[in-house]
C-alpha positions in Angstrom: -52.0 -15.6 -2.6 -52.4 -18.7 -4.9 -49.8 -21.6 -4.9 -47.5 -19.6 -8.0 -47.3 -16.4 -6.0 -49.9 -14.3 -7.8 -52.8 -12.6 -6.1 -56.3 -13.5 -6.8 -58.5 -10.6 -7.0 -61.0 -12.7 -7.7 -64.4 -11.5 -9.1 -66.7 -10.6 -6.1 -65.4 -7.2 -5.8 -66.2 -6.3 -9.5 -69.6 -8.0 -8.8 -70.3 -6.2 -5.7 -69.3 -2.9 -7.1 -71.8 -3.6 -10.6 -74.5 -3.8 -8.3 -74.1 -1.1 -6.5 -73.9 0.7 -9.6 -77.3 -1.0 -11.4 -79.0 -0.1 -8.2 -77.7 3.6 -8.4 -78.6 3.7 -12.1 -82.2 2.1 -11.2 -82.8 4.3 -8.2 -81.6 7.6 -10.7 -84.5 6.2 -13.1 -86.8 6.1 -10.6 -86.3 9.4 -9.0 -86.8 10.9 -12.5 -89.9 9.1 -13.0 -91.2 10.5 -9.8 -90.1 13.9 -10.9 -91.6 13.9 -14.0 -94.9 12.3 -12.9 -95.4 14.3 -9.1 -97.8 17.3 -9.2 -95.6 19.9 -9.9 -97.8 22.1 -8.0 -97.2 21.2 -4.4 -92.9 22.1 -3.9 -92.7 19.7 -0.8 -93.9 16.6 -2.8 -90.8 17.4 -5.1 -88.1 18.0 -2.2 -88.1 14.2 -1.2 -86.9 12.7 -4.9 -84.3 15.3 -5.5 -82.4 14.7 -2.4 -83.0 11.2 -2.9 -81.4 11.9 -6.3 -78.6 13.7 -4.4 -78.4 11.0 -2.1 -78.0 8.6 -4.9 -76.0 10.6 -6.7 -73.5 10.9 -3.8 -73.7 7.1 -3.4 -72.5 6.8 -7.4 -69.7 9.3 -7.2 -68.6 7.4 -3.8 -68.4 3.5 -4.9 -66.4 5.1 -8.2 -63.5 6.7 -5.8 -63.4 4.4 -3.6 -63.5 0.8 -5.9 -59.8 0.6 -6.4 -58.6 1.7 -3.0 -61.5 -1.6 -1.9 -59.9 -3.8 -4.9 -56.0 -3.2 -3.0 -57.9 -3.6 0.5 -59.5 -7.2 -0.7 -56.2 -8.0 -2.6 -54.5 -8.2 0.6 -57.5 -10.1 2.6 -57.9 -6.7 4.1 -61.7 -5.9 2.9 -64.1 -3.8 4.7 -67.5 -3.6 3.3 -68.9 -0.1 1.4 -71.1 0.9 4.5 -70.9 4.4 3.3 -72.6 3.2 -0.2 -74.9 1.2 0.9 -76.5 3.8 3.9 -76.5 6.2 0.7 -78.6 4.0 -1.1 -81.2 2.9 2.0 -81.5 6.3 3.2 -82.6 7.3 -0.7 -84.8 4.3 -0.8 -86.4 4.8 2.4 -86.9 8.9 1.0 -88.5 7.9 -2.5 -90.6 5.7 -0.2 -91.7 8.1 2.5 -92.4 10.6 -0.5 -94.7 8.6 -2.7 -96.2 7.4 0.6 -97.1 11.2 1.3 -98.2 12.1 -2.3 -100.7 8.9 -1.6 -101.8 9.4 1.8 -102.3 13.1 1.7 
């Protein structure tokens, strides 16, 4: 609470939750890239980007349902951080890695 009684939001929840979303929307564009550009012939090399895609996906849907529960949380100096969000978005940047590692190595 500020000196006249009204709560400051402030503006690092709105920025944190922007960047999750860019880095959702980049990932997405990267998983399509490596979609459209893996050999379309070997099945396994195309498993790793599509549950990457899931993954990131699932990371999107859950930063937009949870933003405004998060904005109340930080409202009242109560904030936890997205954990949930962000281990989406490792584990599908560890999986696009791992997959174009594959496609390169074998």
């Amino acid at each position: 609470m500020t000196k006249l009684g009204v709560q400051d939001t402030g503006l690092q929840l709105e920025r944190t939750s922007l960047s999750f979303v860019r880095t959702c929307l980049s990932m997405f564009g990267v998983t399509i890239l490596c979609l459209r550009f893996f050999p379309t012939h070997d099945a396994i090399a195309l498993v790793g980007p599509v549950v990457a895609g899931i993954l990131v996906a699932a990371a999107a849907t859950c930063e937009y349902r949870s933003r405004s529960v998060r904005a109340a949380r930080f409202a009242e100096e109560h904030a936890h951080p997205a954990l949930v969000v962000g281990a989406l978005l490792a584990a599908g940047v560890l999986l696009l890695g791992a997959s174009c590692a594959w496609l390169l190595l074998g």
